[in-house]
C-alpha positions in Angstrom: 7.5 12.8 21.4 8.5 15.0 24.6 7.0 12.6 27.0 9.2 9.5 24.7 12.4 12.1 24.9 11.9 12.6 28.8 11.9 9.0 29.4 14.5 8.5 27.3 16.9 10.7 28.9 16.2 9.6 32.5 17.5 7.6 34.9 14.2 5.7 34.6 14.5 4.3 31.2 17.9 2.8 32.6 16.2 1.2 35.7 13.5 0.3 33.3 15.5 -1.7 30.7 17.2 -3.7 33.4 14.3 -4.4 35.5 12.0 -4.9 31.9 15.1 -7.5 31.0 15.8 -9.3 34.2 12.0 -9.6 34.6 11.6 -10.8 31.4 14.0 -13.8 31.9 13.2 -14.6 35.3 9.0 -14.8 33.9 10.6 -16.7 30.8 12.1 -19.4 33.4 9.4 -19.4 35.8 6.8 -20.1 33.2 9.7 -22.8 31.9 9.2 -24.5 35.5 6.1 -24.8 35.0 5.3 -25.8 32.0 7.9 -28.8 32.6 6.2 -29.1 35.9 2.3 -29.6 33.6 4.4 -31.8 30.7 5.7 -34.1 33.4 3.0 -34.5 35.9 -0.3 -36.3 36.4 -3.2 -34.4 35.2 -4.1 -34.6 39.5 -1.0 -34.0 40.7 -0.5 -30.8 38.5 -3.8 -29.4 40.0 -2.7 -30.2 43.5 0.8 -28.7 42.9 -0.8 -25.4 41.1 -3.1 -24.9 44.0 -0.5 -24.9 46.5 1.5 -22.3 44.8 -1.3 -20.2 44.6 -1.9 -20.4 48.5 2.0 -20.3 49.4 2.3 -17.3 46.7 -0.6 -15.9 49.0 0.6 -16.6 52.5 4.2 -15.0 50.9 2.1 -11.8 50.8 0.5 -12.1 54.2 4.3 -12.5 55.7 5.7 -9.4 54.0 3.6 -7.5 56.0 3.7 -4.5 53.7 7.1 -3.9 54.0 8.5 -4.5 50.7 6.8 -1.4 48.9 6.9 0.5 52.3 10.8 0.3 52.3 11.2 0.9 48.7 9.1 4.4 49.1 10.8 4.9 52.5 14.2 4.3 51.5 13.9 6.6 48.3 12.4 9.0 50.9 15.2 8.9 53.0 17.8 6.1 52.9 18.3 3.0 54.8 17.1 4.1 58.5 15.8 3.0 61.5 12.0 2.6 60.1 13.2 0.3 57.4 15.1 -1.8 59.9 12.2 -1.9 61.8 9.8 -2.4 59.4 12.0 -5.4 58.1 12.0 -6.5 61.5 8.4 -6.6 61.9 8.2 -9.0 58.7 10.7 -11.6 60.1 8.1 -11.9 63.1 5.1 -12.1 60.9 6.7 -14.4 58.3 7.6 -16.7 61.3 3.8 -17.4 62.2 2.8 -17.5 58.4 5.4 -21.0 58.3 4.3 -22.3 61.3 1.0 -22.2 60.4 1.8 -23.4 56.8 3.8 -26.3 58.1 0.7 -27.4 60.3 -1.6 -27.2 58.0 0.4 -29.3 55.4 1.4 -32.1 58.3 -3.1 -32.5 59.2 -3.4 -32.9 55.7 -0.9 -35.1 55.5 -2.1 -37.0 58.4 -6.1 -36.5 58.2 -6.3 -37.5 53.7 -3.3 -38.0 51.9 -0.2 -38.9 52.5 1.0 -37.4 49.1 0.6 -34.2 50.3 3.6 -34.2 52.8 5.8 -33.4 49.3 4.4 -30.2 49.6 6.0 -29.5 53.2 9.7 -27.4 51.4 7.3 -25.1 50.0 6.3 -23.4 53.7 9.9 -22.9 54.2 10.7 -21.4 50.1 8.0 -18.8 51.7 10.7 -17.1 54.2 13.6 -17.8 51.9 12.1 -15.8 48.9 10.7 -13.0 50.9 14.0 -12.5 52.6 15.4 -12.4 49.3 12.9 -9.4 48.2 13.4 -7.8 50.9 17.0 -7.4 51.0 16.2 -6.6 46.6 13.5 -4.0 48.0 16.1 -1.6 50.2 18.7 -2.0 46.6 15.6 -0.7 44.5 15.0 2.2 47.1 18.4 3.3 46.5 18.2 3.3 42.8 20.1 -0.2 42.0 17.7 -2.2 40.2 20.5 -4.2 39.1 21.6 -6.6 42.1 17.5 -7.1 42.7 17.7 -8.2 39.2 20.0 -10.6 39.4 18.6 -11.7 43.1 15.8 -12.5 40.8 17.3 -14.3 37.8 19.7 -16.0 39.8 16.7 -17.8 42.1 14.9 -18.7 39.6 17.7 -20.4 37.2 18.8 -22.3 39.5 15.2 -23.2 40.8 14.9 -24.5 36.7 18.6 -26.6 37.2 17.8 -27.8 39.9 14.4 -29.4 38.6 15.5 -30.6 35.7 18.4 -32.4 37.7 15.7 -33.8 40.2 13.7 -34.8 37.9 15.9 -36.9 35.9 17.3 -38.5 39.0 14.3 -39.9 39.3 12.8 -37.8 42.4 9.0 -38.0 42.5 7.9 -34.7 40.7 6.0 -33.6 43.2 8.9 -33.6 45.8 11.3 -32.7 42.9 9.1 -29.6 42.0 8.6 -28.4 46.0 12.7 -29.3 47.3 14.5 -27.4 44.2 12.0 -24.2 44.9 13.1 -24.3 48.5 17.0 -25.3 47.3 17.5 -22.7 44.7 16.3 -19.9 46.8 18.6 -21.4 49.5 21.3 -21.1 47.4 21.1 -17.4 45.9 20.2 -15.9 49.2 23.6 -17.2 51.0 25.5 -15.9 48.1 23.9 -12.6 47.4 23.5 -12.2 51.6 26.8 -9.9 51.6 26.2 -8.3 48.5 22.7 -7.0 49.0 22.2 -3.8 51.1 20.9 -4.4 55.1 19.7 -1.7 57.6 21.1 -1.3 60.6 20.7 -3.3 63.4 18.1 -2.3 66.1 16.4 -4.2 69.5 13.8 -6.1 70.0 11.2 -3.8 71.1 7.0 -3.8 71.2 6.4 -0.3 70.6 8.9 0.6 67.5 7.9 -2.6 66.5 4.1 -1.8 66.5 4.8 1.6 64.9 6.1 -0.1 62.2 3.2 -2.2 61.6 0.7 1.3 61.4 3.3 2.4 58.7 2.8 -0.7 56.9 -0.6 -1.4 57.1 -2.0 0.0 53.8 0.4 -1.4 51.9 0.2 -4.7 53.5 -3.5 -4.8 52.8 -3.4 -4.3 49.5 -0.6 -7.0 48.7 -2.5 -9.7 51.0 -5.5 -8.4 49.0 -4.0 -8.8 45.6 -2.5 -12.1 46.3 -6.2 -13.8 47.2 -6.3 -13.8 43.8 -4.0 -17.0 43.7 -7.0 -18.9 45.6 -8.5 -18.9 42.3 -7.3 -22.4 41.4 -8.4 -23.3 45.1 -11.5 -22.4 44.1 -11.7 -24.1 41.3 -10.6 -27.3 42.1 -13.0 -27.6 45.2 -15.7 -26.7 42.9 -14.9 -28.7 39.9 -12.5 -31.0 40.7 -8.4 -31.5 40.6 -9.0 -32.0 36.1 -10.7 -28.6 35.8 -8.7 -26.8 38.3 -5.8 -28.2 35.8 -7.1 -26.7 32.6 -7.7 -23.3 34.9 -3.9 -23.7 36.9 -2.5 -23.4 33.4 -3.1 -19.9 33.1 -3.3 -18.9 36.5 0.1 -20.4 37.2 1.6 -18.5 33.6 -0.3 -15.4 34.7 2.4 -15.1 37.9 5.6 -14.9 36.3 4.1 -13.0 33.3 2.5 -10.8 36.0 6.2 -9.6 36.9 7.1 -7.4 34.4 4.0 -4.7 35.1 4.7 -5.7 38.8 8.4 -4.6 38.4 8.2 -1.6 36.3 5.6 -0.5 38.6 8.4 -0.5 41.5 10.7 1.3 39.6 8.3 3.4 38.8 7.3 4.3 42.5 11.1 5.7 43.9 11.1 7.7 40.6 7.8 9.2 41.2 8.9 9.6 45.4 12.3 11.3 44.4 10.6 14.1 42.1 9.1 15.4 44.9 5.5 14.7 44.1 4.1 13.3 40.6 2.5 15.6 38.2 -0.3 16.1 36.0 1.4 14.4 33.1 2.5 11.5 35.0 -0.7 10.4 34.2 0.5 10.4 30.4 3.3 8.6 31.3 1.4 6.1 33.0 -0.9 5.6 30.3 1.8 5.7 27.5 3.5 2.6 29.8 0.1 0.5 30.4 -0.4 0.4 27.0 2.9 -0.5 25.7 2.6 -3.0 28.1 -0.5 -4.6 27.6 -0.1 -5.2 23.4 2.2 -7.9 24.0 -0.3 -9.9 26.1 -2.9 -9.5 24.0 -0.9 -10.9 21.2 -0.5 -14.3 23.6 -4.0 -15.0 23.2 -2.7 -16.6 19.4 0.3 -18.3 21.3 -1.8 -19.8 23.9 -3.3 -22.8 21.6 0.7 -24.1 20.9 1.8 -24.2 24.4 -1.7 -26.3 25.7 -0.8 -28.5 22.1 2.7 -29.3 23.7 1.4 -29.9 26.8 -0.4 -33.0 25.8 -3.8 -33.8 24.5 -4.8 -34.3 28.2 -4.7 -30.6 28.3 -6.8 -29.8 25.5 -9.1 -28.4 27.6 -6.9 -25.5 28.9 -6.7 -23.8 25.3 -9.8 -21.3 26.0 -9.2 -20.3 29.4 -5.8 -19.6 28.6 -6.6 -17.3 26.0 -9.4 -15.5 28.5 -6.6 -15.2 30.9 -4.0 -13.5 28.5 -6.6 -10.6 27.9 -7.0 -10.2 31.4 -3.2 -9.3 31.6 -3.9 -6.6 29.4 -5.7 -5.1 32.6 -2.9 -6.1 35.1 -1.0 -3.7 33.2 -2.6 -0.6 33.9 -3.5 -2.0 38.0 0.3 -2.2 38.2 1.5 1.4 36.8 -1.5 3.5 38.7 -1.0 1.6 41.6 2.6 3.2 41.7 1.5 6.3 41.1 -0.9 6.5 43.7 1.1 5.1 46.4 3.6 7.9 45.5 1.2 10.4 46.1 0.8 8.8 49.3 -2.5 7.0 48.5 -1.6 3.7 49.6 -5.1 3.5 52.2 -6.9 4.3 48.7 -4.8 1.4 47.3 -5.7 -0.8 50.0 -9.6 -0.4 49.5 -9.6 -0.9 46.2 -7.2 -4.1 46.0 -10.1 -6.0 48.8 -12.9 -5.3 46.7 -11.2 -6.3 43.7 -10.0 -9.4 45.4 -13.3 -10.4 46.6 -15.3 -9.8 43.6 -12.6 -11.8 41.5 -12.9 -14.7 43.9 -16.7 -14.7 43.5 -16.6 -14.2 39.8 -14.5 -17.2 39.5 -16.5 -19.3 42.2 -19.6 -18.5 39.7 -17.5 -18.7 36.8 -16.7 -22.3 37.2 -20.3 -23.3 38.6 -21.5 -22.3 35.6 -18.8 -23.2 32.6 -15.8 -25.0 34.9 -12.5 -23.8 34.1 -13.6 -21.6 31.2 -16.4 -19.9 32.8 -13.8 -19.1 36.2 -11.6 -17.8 33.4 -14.6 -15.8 32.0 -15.0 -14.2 35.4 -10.8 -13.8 36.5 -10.6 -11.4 33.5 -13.7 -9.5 34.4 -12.3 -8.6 37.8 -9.1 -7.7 36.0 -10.8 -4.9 34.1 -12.8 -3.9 37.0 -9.7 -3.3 39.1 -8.1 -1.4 36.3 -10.4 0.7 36.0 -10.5 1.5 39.9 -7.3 2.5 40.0 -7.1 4.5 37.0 -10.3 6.7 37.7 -8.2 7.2 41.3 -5.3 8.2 39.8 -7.1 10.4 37.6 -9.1 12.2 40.0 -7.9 15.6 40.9 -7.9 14.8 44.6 -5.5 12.6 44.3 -3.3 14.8 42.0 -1.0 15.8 45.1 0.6 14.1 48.1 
């Protein structure tokens, strides 16, 4: 009851309510996309569509560069300052390379197998409009407003929804429908929150700040390019089995990412909190563990939902009942990665962070590549989760171990 009344009275629970809420709407209408996206596609073009979020999700990562979490800690630390407008810097030039190479890859495709796959071409550039968008929500959190990130948030994805809806009924191929509006609605929030949102100052163009930055960033970029392999899974799955299989699979990989948001979020509230006390405590573990679990009863109680949203799907997705079910479990997990992540990368742990993350992305990719050898979309399902719990478990024993228990 003490730890309940202490996280009542903070500022925490505040910043947790409207991060929990935001998050909550802004998974309820990503998940909305894409069920509408499954309900009015093509068994094959829904695979094809699901894969490519997974690897723009992933290239997203790879373009942050780390700074997102290293200017949230940093800017708690101490303010908006020259190492955050650095660091931000640093991503600009990163995420630059990450579309070029996108767009390339999309136009050989195009070019070398199909020319359907050109419809995919808005989604390189929705990978720099979004992560501008965090980033700019990243420096707010830092400072302790949760609440114009939140709406940064919301806002892109309801008018990502809109403007699908619109397209499709206009009669826009959905494939082209699906990819523009992403790139469109992100367009749209980020010139109107541009002033609003808090920016560091402005600094020059120079190598050596600019490679200082990167050191800074490194661990934490590691483990967010690390965590996102994980959206290769469907990837996987449909060069293994096959665009129908990768389907029944992308059903619940594609939920798991907006549901994956509100661990992901309190996590990041969590970490500024954590950074402003001056270094976590012993009972910060209680804390934690009170949170993960809280957390992770809802998702388990999914696994009884999961058979009525694959029914109104369509009998054509039948087949995605089971591995949906796997994969709600597996959030279960996600929820105690996300809180003991925080906590260790306020203790200044993010290197042990990092090490963990690449192991636990490459033994989930290999469980899944097995996974579906052996059962398809079920079996990759099977072996998603496993990895879940085996990553959860990392991260709590580090957060628990007594070497760990100071910065």
């Amino acid at each position: 009851m003490r730890i309940l009344s202490r996280i009542w009275q903070s500022s925490l629970a505040r910043q947790f309510a409207t991060l929990l809420s935001g998050r909550f709407v802004a998974a309820g209408i990503q998940a909305a996309s894409i069920y509408l996206l499954a309900r009015w596609s093509k068994v094959e073009d829904f695979g094809l569509v699901s894969s490519a979020l997974g690897v723009s999700v992933t290239l997203q990562a790879i373009g942050d560069a780390g700074v997102t979490m290293f200017i949230v800690r940093e800017t708690a630390a101490h303010g908006v300052n020259r190492k955050v407008a650095y660091a931000e810097l640093m991503s600009r030039i990163v995420i630059a390379g990450v579309v070029a190479f996108s767009v390339a890859v999309v136009l050989v495709l195009t070019f070398a197998t199909d020319a359907k796959y050109i419809a995919l071409l808005p989604l390189s550039l929705w990978i720099a409009l979004d992560r501008s968008s965090d980033i700019r929500s990243a420096i707010a959190r830092g400072l302790g407003d949760v609440r114009m990130g939140t709406i940064n948030l919301v806002s892109r994805r309801t008018a990502q929804l809109v403007l699908f809806v619109a397209a499709f009924h206009a009669g826009i191929q959905i494939m082209w429908a699906y990819s523009l509006t992403l790139l469109a609605g992100s367009a749209l929030v980020l010139l109107v929150m541009w002033r609003k949102l808090p920016r560091p100052p402005v600094v020059p163009l120079r190598v050596r700040p600019i490679g200082i930055a990167f050191g800074r960033c490194r661990p934490y970029w590691v483990h967010s390019a690390a965590n996102q392999l994980r959206n290769l899974d469907a990837a996987v799955v449909a060069t293994i089995s096959g665009p129908v299989q990768a389907a029944f699979y992308g059903v619940g990989a594609r939920l798991m990412t907006p549901l994956r948001m509100v661990p992901d979020a309190l996590a990041t509230a969590l970490l500024p909190h954590l950074v402003r006390q001056g270094g976590p405590r012993r009972k910060d573990m209680s804390i934690g563990l009170l949170i993960a679990v809280a957390m992770s009863l809802p998702y388990i109680a999914l696994v009884a939902v999961a058979p009525f949203v694959t029914r109104h799907l369509g009998s054509q997705f039948e087949g995605a009942t089971f591995p949906l079910q796997i994969m709600c479990l597996g959030l279960a997990g996600a929820s105690f990665i996300a809180i003991f992540t925080a906590i260790l990368q306020a203790r200044k742990q993010a290197g042990l962070v990092a090490r963990i993350s690449v192991l636990s992305a490459v033994l989930l990719l290999i469980l899944v590549m097995l996974g579906t050898i052996l059962h398809g979309a079920a079996g990759a399902a099977i072996g998603f989760t496993a990895a879940i719990f085996i990553q959860a478990a990392l991260v709590f024993r580090g957060a628990n171990s007594p070497h760990t228990a100071t910065p």
